[in-house]
N, C-alpha and C positions, 0 to 999 in steps of 0.2 A: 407348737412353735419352739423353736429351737433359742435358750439363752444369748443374750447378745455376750460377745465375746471381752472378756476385758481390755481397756486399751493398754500398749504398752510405751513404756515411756520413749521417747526418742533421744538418741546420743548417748545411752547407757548400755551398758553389757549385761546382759539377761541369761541365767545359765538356768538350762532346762532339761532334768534327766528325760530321757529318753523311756527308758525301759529300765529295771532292776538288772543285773548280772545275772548270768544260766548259771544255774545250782551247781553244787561240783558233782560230777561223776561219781556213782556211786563204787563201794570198797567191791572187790571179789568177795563174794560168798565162800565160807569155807566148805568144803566140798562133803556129800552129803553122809549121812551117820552109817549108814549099809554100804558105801565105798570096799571095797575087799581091800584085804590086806597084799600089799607089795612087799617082796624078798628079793633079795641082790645084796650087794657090795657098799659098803659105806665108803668115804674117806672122808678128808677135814682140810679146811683150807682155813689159814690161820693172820698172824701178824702181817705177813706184806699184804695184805688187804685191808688192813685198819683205815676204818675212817672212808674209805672207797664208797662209793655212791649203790646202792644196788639197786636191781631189777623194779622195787618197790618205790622206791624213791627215799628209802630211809638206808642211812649209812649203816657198812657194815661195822660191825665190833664184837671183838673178839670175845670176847664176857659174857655174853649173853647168849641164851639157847637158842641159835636160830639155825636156818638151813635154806640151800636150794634146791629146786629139786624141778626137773623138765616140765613136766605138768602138772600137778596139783596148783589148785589156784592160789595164789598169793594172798599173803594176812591169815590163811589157814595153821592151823592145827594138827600137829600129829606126833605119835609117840614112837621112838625108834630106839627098837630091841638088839641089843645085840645078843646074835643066834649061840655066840660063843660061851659067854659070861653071864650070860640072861638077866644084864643087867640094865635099862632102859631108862629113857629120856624124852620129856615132852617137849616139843621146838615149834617153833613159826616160820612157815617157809615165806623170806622176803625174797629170795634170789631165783634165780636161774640158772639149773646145771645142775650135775655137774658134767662137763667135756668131753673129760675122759672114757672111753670106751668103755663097756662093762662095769657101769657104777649107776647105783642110783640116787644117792642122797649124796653133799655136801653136806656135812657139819659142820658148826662154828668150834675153834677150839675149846671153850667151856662146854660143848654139846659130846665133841669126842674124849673128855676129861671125863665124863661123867660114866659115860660105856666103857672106859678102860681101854681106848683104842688110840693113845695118844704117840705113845711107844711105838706101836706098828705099823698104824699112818690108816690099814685098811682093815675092816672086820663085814663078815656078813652080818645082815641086820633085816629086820620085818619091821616094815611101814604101815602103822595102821591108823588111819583118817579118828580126829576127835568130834565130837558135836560143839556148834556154834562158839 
């Protein structure tokens, strides 16, 4: 037999959750450790993007090591050589891009400061995916 139901008061407002809130969405997985390494074209996209909203949902800024990049999943990991200097940089891809034809990474300006490709604007570079 089933509990008798409590009574409820009348003439009062009675606030009654429903259901708990759906979890949030879990992050993008960084993409997995045996990923091959990607060659192409860097460039950097800098100041007039300060503060700008990106792909991720976290703003961008110019100081910090991050990137876009077409595909690799977001919140990822990965280290970008450049083919010239063989001087290299670990970044977080939050964005998307880059646009331009024949390019494969975006770099934040502190990411292209660090390759020595600030001067130039564009260097070759090997992308290669980090673990977790």
């Amino acid at each position: 037999m089933w509990p008798k139901p409590p009574t409820m008061p009348r003439g009062q407002i009675v606030i009654v959750a429903l259901e708990p809130p759906p979890p949030a969405p879990p992050e993008e997985k960084p993409a997995p450790k045996s990923a091959p390494a990607q060659t192409g074209v860097a460039s950097w996209y800098g100041d007039e993007w300060q503060g700008r909203i990106t792909a991720s949902g976290k703003p961008f800024d110019v100081r910090k090591l991050i990137a876009a990049h077409r595909t690799l999943p977001l919140n990822s990991r990965v280290r970008v050589t450049n083919l010239e200097t063989g001087r290299s940089v670990e970044v977080t891809i939050i964005d998307r891009g880059p646009y331009a034809e024949g390019r494969v990474i975006d770099l934040s300006k502190a990411a292209a400061m660090k390759l020595g490709m600030v001067k130039e604007g564009l260097a070759p570079v090997r992308i290669q995916s980090l673990p977790g």
